[in-house]
N, C-alpha and C positions, 0 to 999 in steps of 0.2 A: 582719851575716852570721850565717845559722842554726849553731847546733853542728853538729857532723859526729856522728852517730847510729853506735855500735858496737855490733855485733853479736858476741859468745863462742861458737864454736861448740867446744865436748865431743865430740869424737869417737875412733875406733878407729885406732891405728895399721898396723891391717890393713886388708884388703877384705873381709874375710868371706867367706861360702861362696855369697853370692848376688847376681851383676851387678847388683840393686836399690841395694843399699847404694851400691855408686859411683855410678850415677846418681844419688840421691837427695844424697847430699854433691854430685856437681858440679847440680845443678840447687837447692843453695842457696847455694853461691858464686856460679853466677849472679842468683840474687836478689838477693843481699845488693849485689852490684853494680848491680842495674837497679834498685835503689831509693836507691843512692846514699848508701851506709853503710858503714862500715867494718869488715870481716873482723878480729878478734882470735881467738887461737889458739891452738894449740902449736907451732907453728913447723915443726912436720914433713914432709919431701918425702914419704913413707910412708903407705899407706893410704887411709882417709878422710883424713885433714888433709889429704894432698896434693891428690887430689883437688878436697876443697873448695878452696881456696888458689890450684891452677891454673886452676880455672874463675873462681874471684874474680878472680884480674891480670888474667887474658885480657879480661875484661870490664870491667876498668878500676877497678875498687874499690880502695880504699889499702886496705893490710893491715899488720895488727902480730902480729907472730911473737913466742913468748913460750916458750924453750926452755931447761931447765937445760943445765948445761955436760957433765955424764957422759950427756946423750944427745943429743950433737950429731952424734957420729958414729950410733951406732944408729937413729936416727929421721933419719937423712938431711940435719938443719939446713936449713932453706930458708933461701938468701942472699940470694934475687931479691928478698925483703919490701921495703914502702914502708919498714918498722924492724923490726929484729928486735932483742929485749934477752936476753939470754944470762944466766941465772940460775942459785946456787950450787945450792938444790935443789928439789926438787916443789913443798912449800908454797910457797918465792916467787913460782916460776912460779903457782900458782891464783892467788893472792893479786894477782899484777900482773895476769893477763887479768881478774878480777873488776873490780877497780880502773877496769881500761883500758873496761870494756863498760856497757850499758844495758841488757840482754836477754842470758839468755843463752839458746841452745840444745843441745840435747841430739840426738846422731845415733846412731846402733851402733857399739856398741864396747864392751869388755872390762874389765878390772878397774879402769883407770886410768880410764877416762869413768865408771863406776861410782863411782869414789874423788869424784871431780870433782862431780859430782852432787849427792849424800850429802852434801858439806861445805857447797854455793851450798842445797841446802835446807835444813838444820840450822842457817844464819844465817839463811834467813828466816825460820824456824819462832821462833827466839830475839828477834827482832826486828833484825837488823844490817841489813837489807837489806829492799827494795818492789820490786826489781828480777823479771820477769816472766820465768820457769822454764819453757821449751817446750821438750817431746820429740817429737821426730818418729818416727812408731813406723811404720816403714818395713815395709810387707812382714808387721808384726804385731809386729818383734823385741820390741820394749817391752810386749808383751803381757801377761807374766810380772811385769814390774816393777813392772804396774799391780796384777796380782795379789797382790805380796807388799805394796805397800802397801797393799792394803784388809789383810789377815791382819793386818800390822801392827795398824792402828787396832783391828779386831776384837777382838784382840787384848790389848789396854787397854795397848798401852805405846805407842798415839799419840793426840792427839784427833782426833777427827774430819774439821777442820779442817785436818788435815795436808795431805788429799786436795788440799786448793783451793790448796796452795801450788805447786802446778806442774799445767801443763795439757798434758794429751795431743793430738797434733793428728794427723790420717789423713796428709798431703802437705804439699808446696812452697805450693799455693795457699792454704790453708787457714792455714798459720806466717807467709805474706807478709801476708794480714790481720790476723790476730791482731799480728802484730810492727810493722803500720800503726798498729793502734788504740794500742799503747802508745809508739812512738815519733814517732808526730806530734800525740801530745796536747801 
């Protein structure tokens, strides 16, 4: 029997200021469902996470929620998960969705998907990880990110080769390919 292929989605525990971002979250929990992979996460009813996470069950994808314990309340805890693991603080929680995933992706979101980010490409850059770094830059949000990292490398405090360690994708169709070629090799 094949592994079950997981998918990390990084996202904002808000909606943002623009109806894109939640359809853009629910229309990759449907993905991640009609390809028959599993949703890892932060475990949060709030936001994007929710969002994605609702359209993942709805759709039938096993999901694992991955939440410290001082934001079970504030992030709403989602109980419905196929597992949820309840962590003492932020680093565990990275460190078990990284663990738990094959890919991860990157949606809109704020200083925490930020943090989240930054730590899954600084272990690539180091060599910890081959694991393939997609952002979905929804609407453009990501626009700026791509911008700071060319500054960076410009910059001389990255190589150049920073750039290749995570790839920007326009949409859903576009991360559902790209997340094919790496997950069913």
């Amino acid at each position: 029997m094949p592994q079950l292929r997981s998918v990390c989605v990084f996202c904002g525990s808000r909606p943002g200021a623009h109806r894109a971002y939640a359809e853009g979250a629910r229309a990759v929990g449907q993905m991640i469902a009609d390809e028959g992979w599993r949703l890892v996460y932060g475990a949060g009813d709030v936001g994007l996470m929710g969002e994605t996470a609702r359209a993942a069950k709805a759709a039938g994808a096993t999901t694992l929620g991955v939440i410290p314990i001082h934001l079970m309340q504030r992030e709403q805890g989602k109980r419905d998960l196929t597992t949820l693991i309840v962590t003492e603080d932020m680093h565990e929680r990275k460190k078990v969705m990284f663990m738990n995933s094959d890919a991860i992706v990157v949606l809109p979101g704020g200083a925490g998907t930020l943090d989240e980010f930054f730590e899954v490409l600084t272990w690539k850059q180091i060599g910890l990880h081959e694991k393939p770094i997609l952002i979905l830059n929804t609407d453009g949000y990501w626009t700026p990110l791509a911008a700071l990292l060319d500054h960076v490398v410009a910059e001389g405090f990255a190589e150049p080769e920073t750039r290749a360690l995570s790839r920007m994708v326009p949409d859903v169709p576009t991360l559902a390919q790209v997340l094919r070629q790496h997950l069913t090799a």
